[in-house]
PyMOL Python script that loads the backbone (N, CA, C, O; Angstrom):
from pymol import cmd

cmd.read_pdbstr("""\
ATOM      1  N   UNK A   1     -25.524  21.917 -39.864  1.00  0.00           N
ATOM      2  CA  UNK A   1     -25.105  21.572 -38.518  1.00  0.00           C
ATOM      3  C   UNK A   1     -25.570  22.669 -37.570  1.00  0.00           C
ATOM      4  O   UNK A   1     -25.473  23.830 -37.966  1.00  0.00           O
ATOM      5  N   UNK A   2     -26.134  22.387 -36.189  1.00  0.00           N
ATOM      6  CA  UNK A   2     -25.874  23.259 -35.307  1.00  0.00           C
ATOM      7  C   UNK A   2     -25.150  23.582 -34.220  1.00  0.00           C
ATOM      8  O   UNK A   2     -24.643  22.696 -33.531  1.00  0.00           O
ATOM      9  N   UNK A   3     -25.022  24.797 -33.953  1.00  0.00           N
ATOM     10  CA  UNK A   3     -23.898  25.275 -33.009  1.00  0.00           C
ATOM     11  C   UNK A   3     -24.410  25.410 -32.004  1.00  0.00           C
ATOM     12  O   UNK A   3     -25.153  26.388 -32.092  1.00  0.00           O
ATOM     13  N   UNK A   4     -24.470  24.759 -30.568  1.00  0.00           N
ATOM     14  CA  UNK A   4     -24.653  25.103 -29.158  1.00  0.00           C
ATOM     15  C   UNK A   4     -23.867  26.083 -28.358  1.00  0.00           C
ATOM     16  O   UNK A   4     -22.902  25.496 -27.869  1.00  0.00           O
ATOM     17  N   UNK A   5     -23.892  27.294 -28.043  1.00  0.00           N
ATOM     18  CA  UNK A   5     -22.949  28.168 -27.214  1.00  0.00           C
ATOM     19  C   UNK A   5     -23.487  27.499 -25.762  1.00  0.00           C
ATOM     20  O   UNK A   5     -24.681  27.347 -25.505  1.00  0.00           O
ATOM     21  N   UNK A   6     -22.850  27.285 -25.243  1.00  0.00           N
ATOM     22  CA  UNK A   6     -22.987  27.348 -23.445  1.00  0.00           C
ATOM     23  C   UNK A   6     -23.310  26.218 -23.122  1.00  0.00           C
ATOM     24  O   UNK A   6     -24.065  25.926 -22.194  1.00  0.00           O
ATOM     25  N   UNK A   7     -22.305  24.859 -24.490  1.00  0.00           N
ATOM     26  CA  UNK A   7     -23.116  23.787 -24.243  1.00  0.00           C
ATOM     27  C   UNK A   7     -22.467  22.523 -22.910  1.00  0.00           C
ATOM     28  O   UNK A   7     -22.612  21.317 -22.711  1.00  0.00           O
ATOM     29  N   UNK A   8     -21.616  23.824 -22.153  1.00  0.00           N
ATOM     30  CA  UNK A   8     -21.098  22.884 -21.689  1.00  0.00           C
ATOM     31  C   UNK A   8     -21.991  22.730 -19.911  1.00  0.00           C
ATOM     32  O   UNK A   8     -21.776  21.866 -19.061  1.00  0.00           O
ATOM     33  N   UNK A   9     -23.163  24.117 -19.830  1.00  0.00           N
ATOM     34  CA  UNK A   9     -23.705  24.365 -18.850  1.00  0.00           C
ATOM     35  C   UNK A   9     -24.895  23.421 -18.431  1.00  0.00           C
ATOM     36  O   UNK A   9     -24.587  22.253 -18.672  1.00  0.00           O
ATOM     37  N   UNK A  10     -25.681  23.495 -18.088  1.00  0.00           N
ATOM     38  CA  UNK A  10     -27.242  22.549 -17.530  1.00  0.00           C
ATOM     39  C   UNK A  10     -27.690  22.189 -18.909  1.00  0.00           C
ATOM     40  O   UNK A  10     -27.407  21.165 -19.530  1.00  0.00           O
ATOM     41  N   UNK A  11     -28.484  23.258 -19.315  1.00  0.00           N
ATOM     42  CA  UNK A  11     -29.339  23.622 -20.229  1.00  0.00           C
ATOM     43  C   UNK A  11     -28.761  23.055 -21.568  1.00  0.00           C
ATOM     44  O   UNK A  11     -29.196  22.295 -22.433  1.00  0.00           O
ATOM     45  N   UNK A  12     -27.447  23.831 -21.349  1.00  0.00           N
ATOM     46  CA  UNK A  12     -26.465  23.384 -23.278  1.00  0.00           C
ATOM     47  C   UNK A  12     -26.393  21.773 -23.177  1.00  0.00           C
ATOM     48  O   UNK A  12     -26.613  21.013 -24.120  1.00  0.00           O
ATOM     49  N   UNK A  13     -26.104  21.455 -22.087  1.00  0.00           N
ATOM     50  CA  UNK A  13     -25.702  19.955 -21.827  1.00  0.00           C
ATOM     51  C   UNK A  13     -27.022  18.974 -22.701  1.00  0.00           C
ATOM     52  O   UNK A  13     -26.846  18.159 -23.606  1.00  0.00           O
ATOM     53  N   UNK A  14     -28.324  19.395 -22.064  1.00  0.00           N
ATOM     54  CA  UNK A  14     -29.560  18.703 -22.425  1.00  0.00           C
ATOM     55  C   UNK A  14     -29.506  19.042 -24.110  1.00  0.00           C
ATOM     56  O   UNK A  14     -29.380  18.142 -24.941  1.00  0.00           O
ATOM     57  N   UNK A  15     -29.607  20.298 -24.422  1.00  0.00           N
ATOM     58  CA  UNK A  15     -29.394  20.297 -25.716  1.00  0.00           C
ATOM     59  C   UNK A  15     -29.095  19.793 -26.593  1.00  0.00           C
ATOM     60  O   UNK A  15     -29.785  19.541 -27.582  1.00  0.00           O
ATOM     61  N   UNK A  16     -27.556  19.448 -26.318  1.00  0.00           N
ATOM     62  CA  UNK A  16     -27.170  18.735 -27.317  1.00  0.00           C
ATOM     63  C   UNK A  16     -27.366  17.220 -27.593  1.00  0.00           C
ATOM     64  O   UNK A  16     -27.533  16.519 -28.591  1.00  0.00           O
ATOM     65  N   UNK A  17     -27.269  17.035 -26.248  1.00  0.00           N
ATOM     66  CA  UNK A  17     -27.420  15.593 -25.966  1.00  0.00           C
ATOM     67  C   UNK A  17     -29.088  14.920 -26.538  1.00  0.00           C
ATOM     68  O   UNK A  17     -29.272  13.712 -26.684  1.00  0.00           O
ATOM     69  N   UNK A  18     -30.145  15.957 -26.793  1.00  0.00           N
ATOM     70  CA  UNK A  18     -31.092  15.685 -27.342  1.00  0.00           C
ATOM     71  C   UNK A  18     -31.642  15.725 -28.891  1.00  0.00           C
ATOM     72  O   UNK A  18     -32.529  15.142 -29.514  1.00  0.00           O
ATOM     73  N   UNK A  19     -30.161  17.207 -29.325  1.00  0.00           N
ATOM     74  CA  UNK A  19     -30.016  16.950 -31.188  1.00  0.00           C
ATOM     75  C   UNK A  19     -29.260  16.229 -31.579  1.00  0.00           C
ATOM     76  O   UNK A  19     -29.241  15.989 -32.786  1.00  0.00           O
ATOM     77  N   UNK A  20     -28.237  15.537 -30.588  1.00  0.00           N
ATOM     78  CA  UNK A  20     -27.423  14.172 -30.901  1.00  0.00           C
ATOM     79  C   UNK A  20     -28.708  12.806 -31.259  1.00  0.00           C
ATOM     80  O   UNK A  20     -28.822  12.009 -32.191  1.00  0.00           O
ATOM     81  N   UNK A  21     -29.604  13.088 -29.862  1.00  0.00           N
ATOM     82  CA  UNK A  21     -30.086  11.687 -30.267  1.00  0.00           C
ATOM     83  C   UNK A  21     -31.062  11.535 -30.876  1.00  0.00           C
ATOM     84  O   UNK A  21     -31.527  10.408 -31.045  1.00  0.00           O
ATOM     85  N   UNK A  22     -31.738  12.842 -31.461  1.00  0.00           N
ATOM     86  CA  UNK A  22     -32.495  12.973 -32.478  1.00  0.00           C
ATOM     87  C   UNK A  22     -31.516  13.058 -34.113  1.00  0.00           C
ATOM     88  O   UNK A  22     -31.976  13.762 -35.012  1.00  0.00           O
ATOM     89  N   UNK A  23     -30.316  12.360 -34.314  1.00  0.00           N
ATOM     90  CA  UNK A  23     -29.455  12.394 -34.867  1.00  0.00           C
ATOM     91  C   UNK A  23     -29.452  13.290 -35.739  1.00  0.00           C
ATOM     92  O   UNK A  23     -29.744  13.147 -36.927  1.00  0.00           O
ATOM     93  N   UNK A  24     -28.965  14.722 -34.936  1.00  0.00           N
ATOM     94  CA  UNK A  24     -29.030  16.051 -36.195  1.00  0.00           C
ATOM     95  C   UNK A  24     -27.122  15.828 -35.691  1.00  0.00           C
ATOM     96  O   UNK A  24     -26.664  15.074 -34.832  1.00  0.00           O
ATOM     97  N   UNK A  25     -26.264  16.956 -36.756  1.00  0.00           N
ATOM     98  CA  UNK A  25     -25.554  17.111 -36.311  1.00  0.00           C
ATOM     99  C   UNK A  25     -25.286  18.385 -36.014  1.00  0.00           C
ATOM    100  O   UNK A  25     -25.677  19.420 -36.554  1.00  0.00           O
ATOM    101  N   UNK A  26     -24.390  18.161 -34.860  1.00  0.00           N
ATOM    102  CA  UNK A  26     -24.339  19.102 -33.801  1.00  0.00           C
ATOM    103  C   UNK A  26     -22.823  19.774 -33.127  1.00  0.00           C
ATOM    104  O   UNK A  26     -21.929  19.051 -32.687  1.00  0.00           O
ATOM    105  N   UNK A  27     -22.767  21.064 -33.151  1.00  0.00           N
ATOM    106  CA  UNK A  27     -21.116  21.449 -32.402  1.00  0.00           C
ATOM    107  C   UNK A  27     -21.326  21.863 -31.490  1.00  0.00           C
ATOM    108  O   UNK A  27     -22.533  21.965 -31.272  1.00  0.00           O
ATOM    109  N   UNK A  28     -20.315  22.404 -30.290  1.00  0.00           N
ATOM    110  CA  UNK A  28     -20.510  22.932 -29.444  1.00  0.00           C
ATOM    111  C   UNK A  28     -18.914  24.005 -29.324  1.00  0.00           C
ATOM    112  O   UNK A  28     -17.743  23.814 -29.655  1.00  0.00           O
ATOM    113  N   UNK A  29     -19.672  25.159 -28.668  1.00  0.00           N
ATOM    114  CA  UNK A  29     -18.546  25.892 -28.985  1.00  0.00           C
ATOM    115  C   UNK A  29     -17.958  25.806 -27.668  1.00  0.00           C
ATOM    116  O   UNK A  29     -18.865  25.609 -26.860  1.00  0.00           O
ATOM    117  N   UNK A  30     -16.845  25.867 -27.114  1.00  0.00           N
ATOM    118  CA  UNK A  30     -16.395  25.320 -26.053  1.00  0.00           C
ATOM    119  C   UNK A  30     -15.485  26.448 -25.746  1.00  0.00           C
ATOM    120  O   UNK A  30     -15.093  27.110 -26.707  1.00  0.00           O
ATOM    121  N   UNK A  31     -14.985  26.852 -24.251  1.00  0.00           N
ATOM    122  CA  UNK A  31     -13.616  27.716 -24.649  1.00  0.00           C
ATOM    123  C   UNK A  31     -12.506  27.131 -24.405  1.00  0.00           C
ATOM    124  O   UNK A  31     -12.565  25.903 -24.348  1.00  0.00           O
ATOM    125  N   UNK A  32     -11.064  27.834 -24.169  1.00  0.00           N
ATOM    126  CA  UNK A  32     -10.439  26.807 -23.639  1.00  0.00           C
ATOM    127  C   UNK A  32     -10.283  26.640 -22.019  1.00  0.00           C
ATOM    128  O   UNK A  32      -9.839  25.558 -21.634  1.00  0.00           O
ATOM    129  N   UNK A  33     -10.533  27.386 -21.279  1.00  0.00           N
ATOM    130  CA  UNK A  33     -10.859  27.244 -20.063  1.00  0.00           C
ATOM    131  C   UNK A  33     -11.798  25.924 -19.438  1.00  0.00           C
ATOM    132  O   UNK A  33     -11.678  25.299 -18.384  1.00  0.00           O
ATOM    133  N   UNK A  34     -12.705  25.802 -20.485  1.00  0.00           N
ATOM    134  CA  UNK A  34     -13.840  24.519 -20.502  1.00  0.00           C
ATOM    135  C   UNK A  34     -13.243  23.371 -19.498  1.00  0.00           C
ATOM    136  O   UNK A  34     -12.063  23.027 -19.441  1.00  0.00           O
ATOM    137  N   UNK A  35     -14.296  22.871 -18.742  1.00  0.00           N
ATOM    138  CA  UNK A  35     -14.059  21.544 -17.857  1.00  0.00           C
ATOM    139  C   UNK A  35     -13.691  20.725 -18.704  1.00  0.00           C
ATOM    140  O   UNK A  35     -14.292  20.232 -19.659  1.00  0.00           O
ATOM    141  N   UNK A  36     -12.500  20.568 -18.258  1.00  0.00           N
ATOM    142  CA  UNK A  36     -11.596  19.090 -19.600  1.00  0.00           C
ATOM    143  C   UNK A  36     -12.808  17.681 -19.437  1.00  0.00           C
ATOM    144  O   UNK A  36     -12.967  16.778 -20.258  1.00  0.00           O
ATOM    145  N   UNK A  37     -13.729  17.915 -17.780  1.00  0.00           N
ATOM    146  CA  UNK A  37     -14.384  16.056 -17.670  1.00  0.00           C
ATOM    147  C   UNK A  37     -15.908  16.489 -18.788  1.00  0.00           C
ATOM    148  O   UNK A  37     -16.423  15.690 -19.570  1.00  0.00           O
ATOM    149  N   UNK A  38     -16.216  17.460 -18.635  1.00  0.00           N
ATOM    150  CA  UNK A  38     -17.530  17.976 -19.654  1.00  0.00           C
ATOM    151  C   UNK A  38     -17.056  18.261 -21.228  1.00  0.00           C
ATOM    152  O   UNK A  38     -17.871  18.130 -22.141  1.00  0.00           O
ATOM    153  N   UNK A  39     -15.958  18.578 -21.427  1.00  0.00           N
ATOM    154  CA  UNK A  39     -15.526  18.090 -22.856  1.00  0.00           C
ATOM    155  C   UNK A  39     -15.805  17.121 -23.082  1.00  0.00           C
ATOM    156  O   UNK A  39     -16.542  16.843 -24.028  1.00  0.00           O
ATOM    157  N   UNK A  40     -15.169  16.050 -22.067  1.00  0.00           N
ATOM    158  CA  UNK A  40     -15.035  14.405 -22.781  1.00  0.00           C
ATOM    159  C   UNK A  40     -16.416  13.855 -22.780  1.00  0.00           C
ATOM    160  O   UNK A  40     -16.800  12.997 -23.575  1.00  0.00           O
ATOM    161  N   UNK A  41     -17.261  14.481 -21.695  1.00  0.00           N
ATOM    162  CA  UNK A  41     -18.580  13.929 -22.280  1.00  0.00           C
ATOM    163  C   UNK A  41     -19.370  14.635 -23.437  1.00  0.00           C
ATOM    164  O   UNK A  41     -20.318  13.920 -23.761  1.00  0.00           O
ATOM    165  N   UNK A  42     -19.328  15.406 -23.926  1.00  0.00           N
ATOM    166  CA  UNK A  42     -19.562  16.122 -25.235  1.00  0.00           C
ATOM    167  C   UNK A  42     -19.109  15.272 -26.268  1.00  0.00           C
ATOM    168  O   UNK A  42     -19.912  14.545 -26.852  1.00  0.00           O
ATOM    169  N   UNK A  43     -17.532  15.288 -26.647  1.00  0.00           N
ATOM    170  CA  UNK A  43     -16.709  14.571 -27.478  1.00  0.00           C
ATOM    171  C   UNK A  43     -17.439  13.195 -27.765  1.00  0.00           C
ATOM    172  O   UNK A  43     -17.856  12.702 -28.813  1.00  0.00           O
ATOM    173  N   UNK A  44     -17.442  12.669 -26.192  1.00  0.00           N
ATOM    174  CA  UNK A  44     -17.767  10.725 -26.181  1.00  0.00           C
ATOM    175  C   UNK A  44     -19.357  10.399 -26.725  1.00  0.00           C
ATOM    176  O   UNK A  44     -19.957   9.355 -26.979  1.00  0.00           O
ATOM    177  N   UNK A  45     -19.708  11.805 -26.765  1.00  0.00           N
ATOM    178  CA  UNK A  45     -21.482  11.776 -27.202  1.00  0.00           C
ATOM    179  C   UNK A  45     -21.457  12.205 -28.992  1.00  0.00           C
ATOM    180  O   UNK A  45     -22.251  12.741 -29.765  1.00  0.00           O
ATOM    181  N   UNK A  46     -20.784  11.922 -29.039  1.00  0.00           N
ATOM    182  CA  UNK A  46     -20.219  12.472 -30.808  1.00  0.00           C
ATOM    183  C   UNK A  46     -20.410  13.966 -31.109  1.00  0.00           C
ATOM    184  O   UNK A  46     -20.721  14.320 -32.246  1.00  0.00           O
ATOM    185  N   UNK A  47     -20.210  14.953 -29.998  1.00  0.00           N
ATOM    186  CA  UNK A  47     -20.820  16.344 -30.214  1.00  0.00           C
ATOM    187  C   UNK A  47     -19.304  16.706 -30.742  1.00  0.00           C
ATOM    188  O   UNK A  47     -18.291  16.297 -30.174  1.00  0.00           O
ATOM    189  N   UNK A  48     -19.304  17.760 -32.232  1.00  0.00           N
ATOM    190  CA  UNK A  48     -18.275  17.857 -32.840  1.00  0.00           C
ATOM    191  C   UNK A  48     -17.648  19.293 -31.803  1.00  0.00           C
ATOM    192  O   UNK A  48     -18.490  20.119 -31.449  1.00  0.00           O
ATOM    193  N   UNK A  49     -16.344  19.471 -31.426  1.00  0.00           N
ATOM    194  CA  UNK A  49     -15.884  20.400 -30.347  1.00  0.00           C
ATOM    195  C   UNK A  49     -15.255  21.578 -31.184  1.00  0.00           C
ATOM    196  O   UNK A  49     -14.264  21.237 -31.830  1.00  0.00           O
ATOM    197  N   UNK A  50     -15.737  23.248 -31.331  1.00  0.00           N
ATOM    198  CA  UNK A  50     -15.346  23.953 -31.509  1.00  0.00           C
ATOM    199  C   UNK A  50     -14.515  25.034 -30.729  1.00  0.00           C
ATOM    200  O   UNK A  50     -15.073  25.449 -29.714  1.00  0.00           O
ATOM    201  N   UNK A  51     -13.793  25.345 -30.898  1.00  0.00           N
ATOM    202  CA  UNK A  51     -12.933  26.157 -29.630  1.00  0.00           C
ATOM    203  C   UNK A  51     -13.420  27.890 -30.151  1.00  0.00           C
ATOM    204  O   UNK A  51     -13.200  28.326 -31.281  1.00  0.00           O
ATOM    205  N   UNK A  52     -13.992  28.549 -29.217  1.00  0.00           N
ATOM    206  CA  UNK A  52     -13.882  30.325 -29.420  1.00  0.00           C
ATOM    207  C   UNK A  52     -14.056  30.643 -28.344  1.00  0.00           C
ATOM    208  O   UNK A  52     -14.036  29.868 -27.387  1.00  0.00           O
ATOM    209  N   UNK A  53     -14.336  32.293 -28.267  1.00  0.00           N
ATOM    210  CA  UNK A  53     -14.888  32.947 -27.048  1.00  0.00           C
ATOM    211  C   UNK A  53     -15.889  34.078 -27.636  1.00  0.00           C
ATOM    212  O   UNK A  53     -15.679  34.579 -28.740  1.00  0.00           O
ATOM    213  N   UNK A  54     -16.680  34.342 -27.055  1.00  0.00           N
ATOM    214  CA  UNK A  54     -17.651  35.096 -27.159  1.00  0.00           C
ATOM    215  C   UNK A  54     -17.330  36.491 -27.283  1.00  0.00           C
ATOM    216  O   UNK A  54     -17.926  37.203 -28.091  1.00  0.00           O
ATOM    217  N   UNK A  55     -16.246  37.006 -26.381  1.00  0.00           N
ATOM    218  CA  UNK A  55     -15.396  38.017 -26.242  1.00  0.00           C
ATOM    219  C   UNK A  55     -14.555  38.511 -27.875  1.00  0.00           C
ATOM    220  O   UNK A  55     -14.320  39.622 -28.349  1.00  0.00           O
ATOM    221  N   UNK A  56     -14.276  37.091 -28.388  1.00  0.00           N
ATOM    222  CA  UNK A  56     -13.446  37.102 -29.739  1.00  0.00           C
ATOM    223  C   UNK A  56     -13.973  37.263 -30.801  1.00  0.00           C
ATOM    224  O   UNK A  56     -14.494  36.184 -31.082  1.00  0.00           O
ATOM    225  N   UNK A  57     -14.224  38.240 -31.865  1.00  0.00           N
ATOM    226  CA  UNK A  57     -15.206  37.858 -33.219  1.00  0.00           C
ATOM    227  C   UNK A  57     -14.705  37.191 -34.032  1.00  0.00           C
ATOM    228  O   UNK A  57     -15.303  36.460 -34.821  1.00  0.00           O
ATOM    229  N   UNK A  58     -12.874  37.446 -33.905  1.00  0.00           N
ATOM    230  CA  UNK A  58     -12.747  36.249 -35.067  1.00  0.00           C
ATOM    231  C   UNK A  58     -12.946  34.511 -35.055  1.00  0.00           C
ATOM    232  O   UNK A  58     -13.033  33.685 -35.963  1.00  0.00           O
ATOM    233  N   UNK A  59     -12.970  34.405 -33.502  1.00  0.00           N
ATOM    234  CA  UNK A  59     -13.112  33.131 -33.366  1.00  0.00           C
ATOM    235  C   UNK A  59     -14.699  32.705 -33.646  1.00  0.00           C
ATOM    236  O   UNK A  59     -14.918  31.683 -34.295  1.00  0.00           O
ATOM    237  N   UNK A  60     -15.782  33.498 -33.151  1.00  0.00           N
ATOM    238  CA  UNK A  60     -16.545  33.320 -33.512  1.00  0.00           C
ATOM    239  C   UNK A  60     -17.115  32.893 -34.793  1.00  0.00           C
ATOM    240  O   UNK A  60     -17.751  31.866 -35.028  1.00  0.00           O
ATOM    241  N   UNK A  61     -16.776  33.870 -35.603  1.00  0.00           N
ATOM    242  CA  UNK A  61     -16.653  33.474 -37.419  1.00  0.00           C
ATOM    243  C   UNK A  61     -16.423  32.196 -37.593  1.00  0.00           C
ATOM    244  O   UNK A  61     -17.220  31.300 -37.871  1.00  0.00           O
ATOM    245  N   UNK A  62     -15.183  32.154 -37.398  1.00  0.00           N
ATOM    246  CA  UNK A  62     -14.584  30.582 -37.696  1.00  0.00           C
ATOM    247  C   UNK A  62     -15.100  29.824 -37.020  1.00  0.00           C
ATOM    248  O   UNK A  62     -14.735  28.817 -37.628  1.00  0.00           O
ATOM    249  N   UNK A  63     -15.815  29.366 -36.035  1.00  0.00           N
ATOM    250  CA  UNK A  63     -17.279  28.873 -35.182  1.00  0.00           C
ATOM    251  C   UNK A  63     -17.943  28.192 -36.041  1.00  0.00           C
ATOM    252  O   UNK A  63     -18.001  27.024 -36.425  1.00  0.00           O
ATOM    253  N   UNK A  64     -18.775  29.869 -36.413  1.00  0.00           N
ATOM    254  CA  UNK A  64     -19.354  29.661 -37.536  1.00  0.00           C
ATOM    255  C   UNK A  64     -19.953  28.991 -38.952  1.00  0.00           C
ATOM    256  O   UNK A  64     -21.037  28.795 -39.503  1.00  0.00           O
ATOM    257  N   UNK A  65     -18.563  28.777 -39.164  1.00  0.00           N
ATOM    258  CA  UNK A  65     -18.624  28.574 -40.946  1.00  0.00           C
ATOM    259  C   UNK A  65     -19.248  26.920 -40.622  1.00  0.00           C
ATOM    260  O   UNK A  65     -19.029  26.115 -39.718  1.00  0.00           O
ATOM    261  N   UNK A  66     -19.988  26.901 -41.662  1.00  0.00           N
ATOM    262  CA  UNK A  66     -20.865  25.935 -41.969  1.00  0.00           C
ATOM    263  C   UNK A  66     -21.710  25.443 -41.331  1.00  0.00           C
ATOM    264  O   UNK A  66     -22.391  24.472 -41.661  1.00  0.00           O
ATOM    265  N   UNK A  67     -21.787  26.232 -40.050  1.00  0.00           N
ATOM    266  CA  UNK A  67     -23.170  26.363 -39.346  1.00  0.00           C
ATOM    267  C   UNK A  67     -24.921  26.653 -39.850  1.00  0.00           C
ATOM    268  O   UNK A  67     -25.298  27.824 -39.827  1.00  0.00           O
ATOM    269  N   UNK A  68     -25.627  25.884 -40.159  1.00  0.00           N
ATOM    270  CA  UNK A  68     -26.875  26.360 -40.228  1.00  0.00           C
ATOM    271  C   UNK A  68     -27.859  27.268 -39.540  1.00  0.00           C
ATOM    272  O   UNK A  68     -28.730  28.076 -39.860  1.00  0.00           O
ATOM    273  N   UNK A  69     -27.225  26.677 -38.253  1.00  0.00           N
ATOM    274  CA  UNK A  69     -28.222  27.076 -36.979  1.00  0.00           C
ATOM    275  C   UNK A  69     -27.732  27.465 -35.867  1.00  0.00           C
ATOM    276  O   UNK A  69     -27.043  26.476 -35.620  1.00  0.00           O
ATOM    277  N   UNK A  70     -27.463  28.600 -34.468  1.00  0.00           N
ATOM    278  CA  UNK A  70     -26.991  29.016 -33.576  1.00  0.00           C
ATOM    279  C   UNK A  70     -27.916  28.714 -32.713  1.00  0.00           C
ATOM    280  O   UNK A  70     -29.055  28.890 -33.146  1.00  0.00           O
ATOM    281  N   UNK A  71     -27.810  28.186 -31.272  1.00  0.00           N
ATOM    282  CA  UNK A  71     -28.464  27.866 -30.194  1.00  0.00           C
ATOM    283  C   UNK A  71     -28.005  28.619 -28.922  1.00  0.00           C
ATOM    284  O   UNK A  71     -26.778  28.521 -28.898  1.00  0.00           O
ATOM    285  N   UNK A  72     -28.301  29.099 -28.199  1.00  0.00           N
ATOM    286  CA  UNK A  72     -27.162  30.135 -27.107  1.00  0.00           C
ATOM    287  C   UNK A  72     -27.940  29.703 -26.095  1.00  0.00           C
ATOM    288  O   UNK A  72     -29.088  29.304 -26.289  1.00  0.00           O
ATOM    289  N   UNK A  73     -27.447  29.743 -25.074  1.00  0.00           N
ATOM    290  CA  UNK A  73     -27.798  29.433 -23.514  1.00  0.00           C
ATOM    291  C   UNK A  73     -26.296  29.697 -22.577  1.00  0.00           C
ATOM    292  O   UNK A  73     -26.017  29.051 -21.567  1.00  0.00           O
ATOM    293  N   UNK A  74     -25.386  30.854 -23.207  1.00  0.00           N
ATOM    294  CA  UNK A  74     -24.597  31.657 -22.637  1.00  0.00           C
ATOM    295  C   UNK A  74     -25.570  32.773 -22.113  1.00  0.00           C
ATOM    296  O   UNK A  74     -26.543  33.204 -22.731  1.00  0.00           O
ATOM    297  N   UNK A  75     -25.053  33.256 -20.600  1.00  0.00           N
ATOM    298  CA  UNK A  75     -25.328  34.472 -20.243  1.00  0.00           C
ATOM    299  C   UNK A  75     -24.122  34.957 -19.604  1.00  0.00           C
ATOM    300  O   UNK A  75     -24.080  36.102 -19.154  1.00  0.00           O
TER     301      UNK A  75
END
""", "prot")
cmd.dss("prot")
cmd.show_as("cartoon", "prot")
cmd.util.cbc("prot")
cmd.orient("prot")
């Protein structure tokens, strides 16, 4: 699976929405601050929703696990 950081921005948005429909599967790490209306379009696009912060390592880890692949378009 891959992990999108920042997928809730321009860039993350296209992202995923393009390894969705190239049917890879795909997470997005989200925080909880995240636009609740850009969640639901993530979610409604079958993008699987991970909760961390970048700030956090343990959340990150747990992100992580069973990730193949990291994608970032956080700055």
């Amino acid at each position: 699976m891959d992990l999108v950081v920042g997928a809730t921005g321009i860039l993350g948005t296209e992202i995923v929405q393009r390894l969705a429909a190239a049917g890879r599967p795909v997470a997005a790490l989200v925080r909880p601050t995240s636009d609740a209306s850009k969640l639901e379009r993530l979610n409604t696009a079958g993008i699987t929703l991970v909760h961390g912060d970048l700030k956090e390592r343990p959340t990150l880890d747990a992100c992580c696990r069973g990730i193949s692949t990291v994608i970032s378009t956080a700055s």
